[in-house]
C-alpha positions as a Markdown table, in Angstrom:
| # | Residue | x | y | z |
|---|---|---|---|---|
| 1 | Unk | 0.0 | 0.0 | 0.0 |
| 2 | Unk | 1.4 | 3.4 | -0.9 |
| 3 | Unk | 1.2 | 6.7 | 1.5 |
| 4 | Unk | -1.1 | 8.1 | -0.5 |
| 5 | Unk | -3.8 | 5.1 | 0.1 |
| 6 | Unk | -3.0 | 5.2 | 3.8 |
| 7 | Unk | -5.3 | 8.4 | 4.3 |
| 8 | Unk | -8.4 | 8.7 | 3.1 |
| 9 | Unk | -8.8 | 12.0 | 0.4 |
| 10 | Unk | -9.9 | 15.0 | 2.1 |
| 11 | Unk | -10.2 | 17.5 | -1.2 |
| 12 | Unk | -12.1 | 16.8 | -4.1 |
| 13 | Unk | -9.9 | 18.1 | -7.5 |
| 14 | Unk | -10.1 | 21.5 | -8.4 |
| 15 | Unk | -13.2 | 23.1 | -9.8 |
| 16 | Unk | -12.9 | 23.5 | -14.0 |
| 17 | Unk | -15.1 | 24.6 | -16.5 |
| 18 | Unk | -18.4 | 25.2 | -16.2 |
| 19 | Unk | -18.2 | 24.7 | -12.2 |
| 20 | Unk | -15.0 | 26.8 | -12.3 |
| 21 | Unk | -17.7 | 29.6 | -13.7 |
| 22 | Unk | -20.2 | 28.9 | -10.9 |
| 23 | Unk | -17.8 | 29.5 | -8.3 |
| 24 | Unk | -16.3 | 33.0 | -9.8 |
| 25 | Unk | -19.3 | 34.7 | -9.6 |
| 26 | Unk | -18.3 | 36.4 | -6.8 |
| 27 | Unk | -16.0 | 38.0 | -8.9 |
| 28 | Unk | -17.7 | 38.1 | -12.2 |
| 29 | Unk | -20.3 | 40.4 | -10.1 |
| 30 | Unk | -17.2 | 42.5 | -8.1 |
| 31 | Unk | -16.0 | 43.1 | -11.7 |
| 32 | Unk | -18.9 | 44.5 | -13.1 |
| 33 | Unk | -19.8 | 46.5 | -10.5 |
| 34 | Unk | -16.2 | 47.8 | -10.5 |
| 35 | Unk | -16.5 | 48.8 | -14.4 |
| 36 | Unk | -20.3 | 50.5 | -13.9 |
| 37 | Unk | -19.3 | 52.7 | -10.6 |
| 38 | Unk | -15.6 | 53.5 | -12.8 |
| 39 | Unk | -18.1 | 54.4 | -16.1 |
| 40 | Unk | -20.1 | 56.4 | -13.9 |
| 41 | Unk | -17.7 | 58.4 | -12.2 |
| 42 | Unk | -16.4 | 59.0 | -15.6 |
| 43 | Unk | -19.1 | 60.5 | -17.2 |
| 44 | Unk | -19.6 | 62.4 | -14.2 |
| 45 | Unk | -16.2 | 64.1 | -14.6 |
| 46 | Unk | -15.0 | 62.2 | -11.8 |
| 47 | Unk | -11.6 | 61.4 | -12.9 |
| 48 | Unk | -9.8 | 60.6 | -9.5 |
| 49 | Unk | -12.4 | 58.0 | -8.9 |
| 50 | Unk | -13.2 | 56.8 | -12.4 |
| 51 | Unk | -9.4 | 56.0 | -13.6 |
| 52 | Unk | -8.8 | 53.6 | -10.5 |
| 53 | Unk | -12.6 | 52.4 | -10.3 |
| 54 | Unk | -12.1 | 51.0 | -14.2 |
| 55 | Unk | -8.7 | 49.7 | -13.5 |
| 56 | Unk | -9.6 | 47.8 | -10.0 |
| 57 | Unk | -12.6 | 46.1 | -12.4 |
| 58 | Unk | -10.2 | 45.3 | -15.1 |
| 59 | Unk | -7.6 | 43.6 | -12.5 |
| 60 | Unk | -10.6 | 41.8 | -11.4 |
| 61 | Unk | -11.4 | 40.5 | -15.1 |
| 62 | Unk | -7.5 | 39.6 | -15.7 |
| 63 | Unk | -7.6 | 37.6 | -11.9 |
| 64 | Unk | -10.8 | 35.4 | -12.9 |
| 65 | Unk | -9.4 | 35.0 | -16.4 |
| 66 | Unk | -6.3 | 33.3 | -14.6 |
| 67 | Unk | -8.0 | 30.8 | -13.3 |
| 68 | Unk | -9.1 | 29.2 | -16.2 |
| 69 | Unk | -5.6 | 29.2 | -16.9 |
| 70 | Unk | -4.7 | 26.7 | -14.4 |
| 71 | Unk | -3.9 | 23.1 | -15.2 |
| 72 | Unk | -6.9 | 21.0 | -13.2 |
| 73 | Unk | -4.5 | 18.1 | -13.1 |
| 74 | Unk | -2.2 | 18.3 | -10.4 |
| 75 | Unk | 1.6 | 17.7 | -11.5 |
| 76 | Unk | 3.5 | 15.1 | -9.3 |
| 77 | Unk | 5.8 | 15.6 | -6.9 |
| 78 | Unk | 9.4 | 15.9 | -7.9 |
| 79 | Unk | 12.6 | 16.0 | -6.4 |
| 80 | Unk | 14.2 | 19.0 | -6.2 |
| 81 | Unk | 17.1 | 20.7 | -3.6 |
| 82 | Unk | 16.1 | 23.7 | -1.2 |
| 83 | Unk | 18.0 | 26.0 | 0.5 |
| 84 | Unk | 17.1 | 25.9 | 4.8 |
| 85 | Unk | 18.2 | 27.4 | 7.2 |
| 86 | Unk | 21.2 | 24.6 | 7.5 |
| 87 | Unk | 22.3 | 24.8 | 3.5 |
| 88 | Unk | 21.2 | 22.7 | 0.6 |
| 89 | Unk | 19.2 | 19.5 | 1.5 |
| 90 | Unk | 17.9 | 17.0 | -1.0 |
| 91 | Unk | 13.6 | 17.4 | -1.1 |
| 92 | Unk | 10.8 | 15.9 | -2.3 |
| 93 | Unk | 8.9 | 19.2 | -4.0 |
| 94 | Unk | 5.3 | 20.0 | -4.0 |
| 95 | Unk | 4.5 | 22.5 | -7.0 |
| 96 | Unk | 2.3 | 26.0 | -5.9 |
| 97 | Unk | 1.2 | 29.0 | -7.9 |
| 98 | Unk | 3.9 | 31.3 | -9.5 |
| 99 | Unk | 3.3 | 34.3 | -10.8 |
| 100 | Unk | 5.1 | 35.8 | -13.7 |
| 101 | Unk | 7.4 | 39.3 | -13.1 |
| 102 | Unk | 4.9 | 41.4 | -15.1 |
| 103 | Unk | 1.9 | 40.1 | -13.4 |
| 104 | Unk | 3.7 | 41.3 | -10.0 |
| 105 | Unk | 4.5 | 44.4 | -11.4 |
| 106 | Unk | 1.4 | 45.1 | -12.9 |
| 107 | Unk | -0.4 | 44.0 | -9.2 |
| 108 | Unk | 2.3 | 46.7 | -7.7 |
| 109 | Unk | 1.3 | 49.5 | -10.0 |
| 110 | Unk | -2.5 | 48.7 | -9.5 |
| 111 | Unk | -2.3 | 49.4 | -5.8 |
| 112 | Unk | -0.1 | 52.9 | -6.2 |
| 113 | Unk | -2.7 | 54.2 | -8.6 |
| 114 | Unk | -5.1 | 53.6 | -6.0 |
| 115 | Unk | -3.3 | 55.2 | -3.0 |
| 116 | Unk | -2.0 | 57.8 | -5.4 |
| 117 | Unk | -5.8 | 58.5 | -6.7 |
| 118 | Unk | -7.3 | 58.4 | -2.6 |
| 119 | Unk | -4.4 | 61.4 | -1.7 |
| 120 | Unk | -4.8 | 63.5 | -5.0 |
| 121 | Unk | -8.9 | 63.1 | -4.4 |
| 122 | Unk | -8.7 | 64.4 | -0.7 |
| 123 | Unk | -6.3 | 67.0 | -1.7 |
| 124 | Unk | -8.4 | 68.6 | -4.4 |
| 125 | Unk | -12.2 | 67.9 | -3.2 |
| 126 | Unk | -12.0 | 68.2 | 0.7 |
| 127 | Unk | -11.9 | 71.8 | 0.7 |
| 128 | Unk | -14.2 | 72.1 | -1.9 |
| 129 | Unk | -17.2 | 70.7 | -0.6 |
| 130 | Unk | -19.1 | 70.5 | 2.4 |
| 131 | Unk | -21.5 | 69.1 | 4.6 |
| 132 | Unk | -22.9 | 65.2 | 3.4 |
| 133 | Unk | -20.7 | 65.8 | 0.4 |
| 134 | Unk | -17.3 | 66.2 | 2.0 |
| 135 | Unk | -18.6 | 62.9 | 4.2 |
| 136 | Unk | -19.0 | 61.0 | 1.1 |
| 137 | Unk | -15.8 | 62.4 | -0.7 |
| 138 | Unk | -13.6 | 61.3 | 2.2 |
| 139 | Unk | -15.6 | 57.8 | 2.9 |
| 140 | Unk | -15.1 | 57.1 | -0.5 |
| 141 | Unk | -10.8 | 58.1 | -1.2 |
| 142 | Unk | -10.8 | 56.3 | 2.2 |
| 143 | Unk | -12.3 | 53.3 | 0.6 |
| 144 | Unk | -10.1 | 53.4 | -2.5 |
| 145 | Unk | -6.9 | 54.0 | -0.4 |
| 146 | Unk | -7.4 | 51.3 | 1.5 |
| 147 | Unk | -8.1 | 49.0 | -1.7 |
| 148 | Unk | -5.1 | 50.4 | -2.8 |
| 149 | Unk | -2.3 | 49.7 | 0.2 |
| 150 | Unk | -4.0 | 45.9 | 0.0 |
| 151 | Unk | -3.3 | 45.6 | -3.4 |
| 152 | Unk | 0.3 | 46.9 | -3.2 |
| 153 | Unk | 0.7 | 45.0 | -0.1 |
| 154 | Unk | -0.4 | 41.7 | -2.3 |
| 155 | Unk | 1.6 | 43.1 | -5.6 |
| 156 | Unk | 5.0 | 43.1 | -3.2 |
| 157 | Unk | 4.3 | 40.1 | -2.2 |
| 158 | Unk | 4.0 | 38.8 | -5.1 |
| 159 | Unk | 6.9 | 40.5 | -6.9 |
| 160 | Unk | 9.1 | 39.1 | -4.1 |
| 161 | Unk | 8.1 | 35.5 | -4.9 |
| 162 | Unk | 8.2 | 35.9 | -8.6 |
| 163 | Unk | 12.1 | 37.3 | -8.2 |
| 164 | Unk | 13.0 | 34.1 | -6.2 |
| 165 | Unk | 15.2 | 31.7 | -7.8 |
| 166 | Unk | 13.4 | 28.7 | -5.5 |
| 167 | Unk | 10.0 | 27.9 | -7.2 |
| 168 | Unk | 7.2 | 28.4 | -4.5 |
| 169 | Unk | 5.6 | 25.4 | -2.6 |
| 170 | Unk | 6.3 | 22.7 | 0.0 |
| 171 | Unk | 9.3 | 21.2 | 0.1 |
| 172 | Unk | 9.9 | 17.7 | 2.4 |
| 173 | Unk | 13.2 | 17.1 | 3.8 |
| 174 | Unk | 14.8 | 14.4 | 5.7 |
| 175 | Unk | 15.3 | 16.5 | 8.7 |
| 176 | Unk | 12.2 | 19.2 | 8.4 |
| 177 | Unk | 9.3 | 20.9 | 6.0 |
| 178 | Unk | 10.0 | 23.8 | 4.2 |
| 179 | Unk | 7.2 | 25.8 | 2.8 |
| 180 | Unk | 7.9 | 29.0 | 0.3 |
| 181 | Unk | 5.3 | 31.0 | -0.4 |
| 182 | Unk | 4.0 | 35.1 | -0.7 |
| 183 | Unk | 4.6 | 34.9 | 2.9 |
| 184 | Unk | 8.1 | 34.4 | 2.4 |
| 185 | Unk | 10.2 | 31.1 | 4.0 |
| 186 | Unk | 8.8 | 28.7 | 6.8 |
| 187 | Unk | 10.1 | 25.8 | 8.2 |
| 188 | Unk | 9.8 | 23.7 | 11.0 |
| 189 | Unk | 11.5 | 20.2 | 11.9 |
| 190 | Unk | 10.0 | 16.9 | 11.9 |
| 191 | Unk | 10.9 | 16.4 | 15.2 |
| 192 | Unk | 9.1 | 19.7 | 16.4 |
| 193 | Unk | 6.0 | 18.9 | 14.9 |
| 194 | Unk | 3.0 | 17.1 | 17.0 |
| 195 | Unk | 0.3 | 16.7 | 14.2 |
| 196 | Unk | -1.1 | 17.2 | 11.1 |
| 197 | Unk | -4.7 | 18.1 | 10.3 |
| 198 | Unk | -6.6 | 19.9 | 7.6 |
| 199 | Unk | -8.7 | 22.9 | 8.8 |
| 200 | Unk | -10.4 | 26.1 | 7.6 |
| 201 | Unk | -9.7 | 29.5 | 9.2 |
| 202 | Unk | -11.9 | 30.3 | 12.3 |
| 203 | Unk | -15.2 | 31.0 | 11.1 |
| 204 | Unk | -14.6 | 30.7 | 7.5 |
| 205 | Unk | -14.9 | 27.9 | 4.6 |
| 206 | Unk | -12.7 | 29.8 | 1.2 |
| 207 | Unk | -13.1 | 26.3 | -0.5 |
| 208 | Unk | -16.3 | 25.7 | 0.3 |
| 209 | Unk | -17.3 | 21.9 | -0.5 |
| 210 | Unk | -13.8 | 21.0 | -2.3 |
| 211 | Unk | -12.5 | 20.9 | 1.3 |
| 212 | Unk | -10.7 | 22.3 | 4.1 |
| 213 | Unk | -8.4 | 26.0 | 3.3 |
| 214 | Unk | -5.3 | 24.7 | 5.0 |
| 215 | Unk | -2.7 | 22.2 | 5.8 |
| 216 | Unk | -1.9 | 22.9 | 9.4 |
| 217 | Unk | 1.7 | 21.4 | 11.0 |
| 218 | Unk | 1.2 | 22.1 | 14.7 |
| 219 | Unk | 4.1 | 22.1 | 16.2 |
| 220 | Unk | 5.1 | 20.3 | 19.6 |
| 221 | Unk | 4.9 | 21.9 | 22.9 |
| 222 | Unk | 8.2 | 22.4 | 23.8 |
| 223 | Unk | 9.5 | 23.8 | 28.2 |
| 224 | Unk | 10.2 | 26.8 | 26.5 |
| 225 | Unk | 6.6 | 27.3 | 25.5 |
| 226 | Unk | 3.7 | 28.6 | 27.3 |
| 227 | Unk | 3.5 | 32.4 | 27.0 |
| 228 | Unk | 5.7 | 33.5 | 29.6 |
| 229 | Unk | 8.1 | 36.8 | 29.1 |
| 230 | Unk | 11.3 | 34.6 | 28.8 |
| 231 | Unk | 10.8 | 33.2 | 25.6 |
| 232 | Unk | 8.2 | 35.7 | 24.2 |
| 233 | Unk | 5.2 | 33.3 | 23.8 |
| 234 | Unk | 4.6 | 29.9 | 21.6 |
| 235 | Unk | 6.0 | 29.6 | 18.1 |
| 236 | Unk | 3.4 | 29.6 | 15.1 |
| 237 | Unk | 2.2 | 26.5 | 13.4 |
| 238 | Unk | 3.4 | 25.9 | 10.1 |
| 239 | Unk | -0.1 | 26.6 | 8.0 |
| 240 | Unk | 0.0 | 25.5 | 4.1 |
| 241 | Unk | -2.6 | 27.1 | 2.4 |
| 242 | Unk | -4.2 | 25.1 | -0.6 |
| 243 | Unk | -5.6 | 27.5 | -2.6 |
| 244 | Unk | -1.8 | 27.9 | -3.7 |
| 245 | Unk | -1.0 | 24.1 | -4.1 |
| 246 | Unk | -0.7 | 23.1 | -7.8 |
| 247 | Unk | 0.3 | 19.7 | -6.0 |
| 248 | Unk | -2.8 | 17.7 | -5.0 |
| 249 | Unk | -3.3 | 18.3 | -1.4 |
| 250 | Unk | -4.3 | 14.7 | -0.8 |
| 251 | Unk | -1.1 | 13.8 | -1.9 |
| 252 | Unk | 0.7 | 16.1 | 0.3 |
| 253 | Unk | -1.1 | 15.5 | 3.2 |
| 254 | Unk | -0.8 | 12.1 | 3.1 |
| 255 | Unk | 3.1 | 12.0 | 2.8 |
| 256 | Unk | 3.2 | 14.4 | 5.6 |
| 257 | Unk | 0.5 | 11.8 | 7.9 |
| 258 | Unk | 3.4 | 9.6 | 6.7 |
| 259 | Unk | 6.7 | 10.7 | 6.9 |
| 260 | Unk | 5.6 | 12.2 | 10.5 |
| 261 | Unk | 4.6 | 8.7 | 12.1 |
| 262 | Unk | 7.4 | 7.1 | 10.2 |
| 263 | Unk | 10.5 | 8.5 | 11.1 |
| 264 | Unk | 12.3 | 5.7 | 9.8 |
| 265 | Unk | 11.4 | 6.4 | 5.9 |
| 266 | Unk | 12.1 | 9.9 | 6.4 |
| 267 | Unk | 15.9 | 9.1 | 4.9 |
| 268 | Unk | 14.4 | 8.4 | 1.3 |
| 269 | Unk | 13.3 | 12.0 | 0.5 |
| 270 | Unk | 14.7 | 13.5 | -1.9 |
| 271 | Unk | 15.4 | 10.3 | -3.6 |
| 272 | Unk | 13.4 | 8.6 | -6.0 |
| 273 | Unk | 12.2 | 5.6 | -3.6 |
| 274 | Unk | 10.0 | 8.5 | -2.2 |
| 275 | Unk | 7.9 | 9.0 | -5.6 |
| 276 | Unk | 7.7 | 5.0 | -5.6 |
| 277 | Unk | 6.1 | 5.4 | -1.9 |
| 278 | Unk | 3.4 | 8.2 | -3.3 |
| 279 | Unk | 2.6 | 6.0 | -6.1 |
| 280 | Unk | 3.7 | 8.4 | -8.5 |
| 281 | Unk | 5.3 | 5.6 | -11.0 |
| 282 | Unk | 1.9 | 3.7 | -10.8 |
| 283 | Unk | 0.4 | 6.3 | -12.1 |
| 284 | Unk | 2.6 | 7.1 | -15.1 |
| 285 | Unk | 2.1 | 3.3 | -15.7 |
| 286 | Unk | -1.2 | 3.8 | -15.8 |
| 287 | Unk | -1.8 | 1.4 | -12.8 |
């Protein structure tokens, strides 16, 4: 029996096609509400508002039209060296998203035209109205600079991750797990980690029915835990979020159920006996 057959699947595979529709209409309708407030503030003479309005909708458009760019079938894992926090270690390599330079960049320059549109609209129509007016003049640059510092926030992220030489994703080691991501570089050692469960965020389901939002590694409780003002509190699980994974998360989530309550196999990542333990050659074979 491989490790993938030792744990039952917890996702179902990614949504394409016409279910891929259904569940963007979220942002089908964010998108055309985008574009009729930007039109409207155009023809209004409204430039400050109108410019950013149309250009949030059309990032909107260019997001959803991403998705449909995304393979449904998940690659396999592959083996691939990472750089820890010890040097280069041999890993087995779960793919995630990667975004390309120019997508970054143009993510970057969406969120400055929105913080530079919220300062330029207070600046020229504060003093010029008054009353219910001025109210809804600063609500709404408000609004937009705050749109804006989350989309430059997001576009640096994502700029950073795109300029890395080590491709994003989770990366299993003999001695620990290494996850890259927008976040920047995690790890955390086998040996530190207690359990591994999937989970959604408090009081939120992202995925909805595919399944649980995260792969949680929850670390061990260690003397020097417990809050207190010598070591400055507990250290953070490691949280995987799946919307990222290209990988399929059953598969990853199994090796990790694996390799975590059998310390013993952990030697063979990062060599190909781990692929024939994930049942990645039967597969190919067409077993």
């Amino acid at each position: 029996m491989s490790a993938a057959q030792e744990v039952e699947p917890v996702w179902a595979p990614r949504h394409r096609g016409w279910k891929l529709a259904h569940h963007l209409v979220p942002a089908f309708v964010m998108s055309a509400f985008l574009l009729g407030l930007g039109a409207w503030a155009l023809v209004l003479g409204s430039l400050l508002f109108g410019i950013p309005l149309v250009a949030f909708g059309v990032g909107t458009i260019v997001s959803v039209g991403r998705e449909f760019r995304v393979d449904p079938f998940p690659p396999d894992p592959q083996l691939r060296p990472v750089t820890t926090s010890s040097g280069l270690r041999a890993a087995t390599y779960f793919a995630a998203r990667r975004n390309s330079p120019s997508f970054a960049a143009a993510t970057v320059g969406l969120g400055v035209i929105g913080l530079v549109a919220a300062l330029a609209a207070i600046g020229r129509f504060v003093l010029l109205h008054s009353g219910f007016e001025r109210v809804w003049t600063i609500a709404g640059a408000v609004a937009l600079g705050i749109a804006g510092f989350l989309i430059l926030r997001e576009g640096l992220r994502l700029l950073r991750l795109a300029a890395s030489e080590l491709p994003p994703g989770v990366y299993l080691t003999r001695s620990r797990v290494v996850l890259h991501g927008p976040l920047g570089l995690g790890e955390v050692y086998w040996r530190d980690v207690a359990s591994v469960s999937a989970a959604d965020p408090r009081g939120r389901s992202p995925l909805g029915r595919r399944g649980p939002a995260q792969i949680v590694l929850h670390r061990r409780a260690t003397p020097g835990d417990g809050g207190t003002e010598n070591d400055g509190g507990t250290r953070p699980d490691l949280v995987v979020p799946v919307e990222l994974l290209l990988a399929d998360p059953n598969l990853l989530h199994a090796a990790l159920v694996h390799y975590l309550a059998r310390p013993g196999d952990r030697p063979e990542l990062g060599t190909p006996a781990v692929l024939e333990r994930l049942g990645v050659g039967d597969r190919d074979a067409g077993v």
